[in-house]
N, C-alpha and C positions, 0 to 999 in steps of 0.2 A: 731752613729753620723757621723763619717767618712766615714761607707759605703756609708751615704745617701750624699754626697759631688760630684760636677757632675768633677769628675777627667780630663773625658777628655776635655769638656767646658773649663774648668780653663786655663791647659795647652798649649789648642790651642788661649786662650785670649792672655795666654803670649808670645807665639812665634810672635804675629801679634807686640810685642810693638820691638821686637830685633833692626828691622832699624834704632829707635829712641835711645834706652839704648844700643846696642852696637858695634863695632866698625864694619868696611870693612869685618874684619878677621871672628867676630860672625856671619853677614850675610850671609857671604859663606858657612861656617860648617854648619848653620842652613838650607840652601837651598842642602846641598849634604845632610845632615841627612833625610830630608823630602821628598826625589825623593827615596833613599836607602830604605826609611823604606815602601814604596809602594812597590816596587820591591819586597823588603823581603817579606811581606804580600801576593801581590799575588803566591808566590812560596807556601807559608803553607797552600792557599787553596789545593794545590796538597798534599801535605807531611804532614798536620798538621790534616785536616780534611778527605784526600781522602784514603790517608796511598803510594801514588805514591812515589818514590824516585828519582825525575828527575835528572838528571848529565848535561841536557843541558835545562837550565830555561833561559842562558844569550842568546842562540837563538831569542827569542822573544825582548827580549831586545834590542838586538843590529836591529833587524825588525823593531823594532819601531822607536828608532833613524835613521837610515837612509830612511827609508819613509820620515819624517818629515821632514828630511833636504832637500831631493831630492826634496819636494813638493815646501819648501819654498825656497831653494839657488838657485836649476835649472828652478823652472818653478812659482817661485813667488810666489805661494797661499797663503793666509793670514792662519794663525795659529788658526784662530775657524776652519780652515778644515781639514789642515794639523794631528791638533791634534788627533780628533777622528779618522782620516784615518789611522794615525800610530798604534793606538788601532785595527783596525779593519781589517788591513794586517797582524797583529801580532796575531789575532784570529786563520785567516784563513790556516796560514801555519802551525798552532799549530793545527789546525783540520784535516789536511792533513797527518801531522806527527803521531798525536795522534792515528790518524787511525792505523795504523802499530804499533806503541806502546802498547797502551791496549789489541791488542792481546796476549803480552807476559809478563809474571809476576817477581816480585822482580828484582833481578839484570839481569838479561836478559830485564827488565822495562830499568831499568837504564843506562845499559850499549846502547841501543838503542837509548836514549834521547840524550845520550853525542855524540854517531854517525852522528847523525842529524844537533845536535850541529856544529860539525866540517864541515859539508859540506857547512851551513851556513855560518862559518867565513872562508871557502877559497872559499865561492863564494866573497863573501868582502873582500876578500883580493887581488882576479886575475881580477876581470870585472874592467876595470881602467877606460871604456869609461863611465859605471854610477855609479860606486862606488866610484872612484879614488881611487882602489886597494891601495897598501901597505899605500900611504901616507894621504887615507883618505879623508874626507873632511872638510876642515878647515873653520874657519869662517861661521860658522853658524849664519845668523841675528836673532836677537832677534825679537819677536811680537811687532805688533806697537801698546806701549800703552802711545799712547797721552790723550785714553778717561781719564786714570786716572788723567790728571790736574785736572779734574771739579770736582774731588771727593776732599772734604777740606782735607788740612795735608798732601795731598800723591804729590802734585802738586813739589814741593822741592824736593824729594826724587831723591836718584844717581838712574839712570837706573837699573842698578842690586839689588836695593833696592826695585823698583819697581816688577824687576819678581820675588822677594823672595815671596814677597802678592800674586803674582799670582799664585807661584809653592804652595803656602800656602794653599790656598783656593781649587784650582784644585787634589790637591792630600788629601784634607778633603772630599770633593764631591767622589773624588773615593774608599778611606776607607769607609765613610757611606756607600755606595750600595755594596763594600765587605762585612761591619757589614752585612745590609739589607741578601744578601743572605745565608751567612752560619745560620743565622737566620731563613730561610724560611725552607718550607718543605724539596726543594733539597738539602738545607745546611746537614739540617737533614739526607736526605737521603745517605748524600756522609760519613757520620758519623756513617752510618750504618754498608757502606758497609766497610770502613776502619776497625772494629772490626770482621767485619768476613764475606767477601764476597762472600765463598760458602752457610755461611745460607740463606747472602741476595738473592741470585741467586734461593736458594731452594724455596725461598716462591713468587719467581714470578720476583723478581725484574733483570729488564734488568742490570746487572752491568758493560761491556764494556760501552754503551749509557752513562750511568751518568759517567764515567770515562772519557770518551771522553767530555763531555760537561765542566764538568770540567775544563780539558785539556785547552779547548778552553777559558773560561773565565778566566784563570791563566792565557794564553798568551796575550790575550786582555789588563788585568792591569799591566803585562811587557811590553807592547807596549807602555801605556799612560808612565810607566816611563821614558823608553829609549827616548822617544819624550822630554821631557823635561832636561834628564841627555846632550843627543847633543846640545842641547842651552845653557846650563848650561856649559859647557863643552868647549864650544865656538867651535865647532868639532866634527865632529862623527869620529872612526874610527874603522880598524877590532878586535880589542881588546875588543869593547864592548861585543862583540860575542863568545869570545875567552874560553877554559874550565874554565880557570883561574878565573873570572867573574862569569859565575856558581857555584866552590866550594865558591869564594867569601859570594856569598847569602845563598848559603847553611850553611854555618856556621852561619853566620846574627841568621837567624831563628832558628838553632838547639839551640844558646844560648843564646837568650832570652827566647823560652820556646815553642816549636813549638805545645804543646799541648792548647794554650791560644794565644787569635786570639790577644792582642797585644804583645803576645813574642817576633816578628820578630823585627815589629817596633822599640822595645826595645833592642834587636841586633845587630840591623842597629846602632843605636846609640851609644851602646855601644863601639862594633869593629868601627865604624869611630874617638870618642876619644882615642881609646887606640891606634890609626894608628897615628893618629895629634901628640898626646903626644910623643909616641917613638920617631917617625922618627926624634923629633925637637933635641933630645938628645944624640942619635945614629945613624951609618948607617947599626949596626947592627941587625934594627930591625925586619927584619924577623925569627930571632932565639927568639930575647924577647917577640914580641906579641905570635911566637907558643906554646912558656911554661905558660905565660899567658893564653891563652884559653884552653891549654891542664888540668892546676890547675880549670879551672874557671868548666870547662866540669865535671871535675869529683868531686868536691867540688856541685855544680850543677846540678845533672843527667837529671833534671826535668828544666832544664835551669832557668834564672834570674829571672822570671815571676813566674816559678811554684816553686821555692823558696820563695818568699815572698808569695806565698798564701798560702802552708803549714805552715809558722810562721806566718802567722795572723790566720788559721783556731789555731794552737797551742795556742795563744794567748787568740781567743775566747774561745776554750774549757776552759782554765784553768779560765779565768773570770767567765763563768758558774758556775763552782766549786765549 
């Protein structure tokens, strides 16, 4: 009776009521939880389904935000173009990269990704004429969403009320066509070749090509979120790009359950309350959250997701019984 319950319908019902039930403070965590948990997401298409270990996934990320700023702060474009643009710059340097990456395997993968990385955030760091180097760019405008007066209930809503529905909806659209693909045949395929991709290679299959394409569509959904983390953000700056931002996701994902395509998600969430929580208590909370995940990692192998689906298959069996 619970399996047949549509878990994520319900969830995303409730998140649309938060502006209404609660405060400034919830709508905020709820709009950093819901840009985080895309980010995280698309990194596991690389690590979760492909088997890649990227050290530089905040590259794309921070690509994306500052296209989108640059389109909309320097040169005005409205944010239906901005948006996809920042996805689709963030594709293309990840295809660029990826090319030189999937040549090389495991930590020599890795340690490549985070190279790349770095060249990234000190090009955002030194171009000040379109970056605005060290200090960034501030003030980033929000999309113009007057259309939403006409829609009932949302007419009253604060501004940033307003882009929480839109970061809402915008980042459910791009989770479905993540579901949609690792679902499809290439999902499948990238699943193949994660379990062993000299057999894949042995029986024909191009495995560089779907590694790279990969590639390319992991950085495409780091794009879309970096585009909305700098609105959100009120700011882009070279930190989005920085290594720091990479381990960041990469923990996201490893503990939620990077074997289950909402582990990240559920990472993202996770480490952003247990970030809110500390820091409100301590300032020393870079020692308490790392024993925290250090306990949670190893209490967890299988991260938080593949946790509870072991104790529910446990569950089921012994109900069988």
């Amino acid at each position: 009776m619970i399996n047949r319950i549509p878990w994520v319908l319900v969830i995303f019902l409730v998140a649309l009521w938060v502006p209404w039930y609660g405060s400034r403070f919830y709508t905020f965590l709820a709009t950093d939880i819901a840009i985080l948990a895309l980010f995280a997401l698309s990194l596991n298409l690389l690590l979760g389904y492909t088997g890649l270990v990227s050290f530089g996934h905040a590259a794309y990320f921070g690509i994306g935000a500052y296209t989108s700023a640059i389109l909309m702060k320097t040169h005005g474009v409205p944010f239906a173009v901005s948006f996809p643009a920042a996805g689709v710059m963030a594709a293309a340097f990840a295809l660029v990269f990826g090319y030189f990456c999937v040549r090389l395997t495991k930590i020599y993968f890795a340690m490549l990704t985070l190279a790349f990385a770095q060249i990234v955030w000190a090009i955002c760091f030194k171009w000040n004429d379109v970056t605005g180097g060290e200090q960034g760019m501030p003030n980033v405008p929000y999309p113009d969403m007057s259309w939403m007066a006409a829609i009932p209930g949302l007419g009253g809503l604060r501004l940033g009320d307003q882009f929480y529905l839109l970061v809402l909806v915008l980042v459910a659209l791009a989770v479905a066509a993540l579901r949609r693909i690792v679902s499809s045949p290439f999902g499948r395929m990238l699943t193949v070749i994660r379990e062993n991709p000299e057999r894949a290679e042995f029986i024909g299959i191009n495995v560089r090509r779907y590694q790279l394409a990969a590639f390319a569509v992991a950085g495409f959904f780091a794009g879309l979120a970096g585009a909305l983390f700098g609105i959100f953000n009120r700011g882009v700056f070279p930190d989005f790009a920085y290594w720091t931002k990479s381990a960041e996701v990469l923990i996201m994902t490893i503990l939620g359950g990077m074997g289950h395509f909402w582990g990240p998600a559920v990472g993202a969430m996770v480490l952003t309350l247990l970030n809110q929580q500390i820091t409100s208590y301590t300032e020393y909370w870079p020692l308490i959250l790392g024993s925290i995940l250090v306990v949670l990692l190893f209490a967890f192998p299988g991260g938080i997701v593949g946790a509870l689906v072991s104790a529910g298959r446990r569950l089921t069996r012994r109900g069988n019984a």
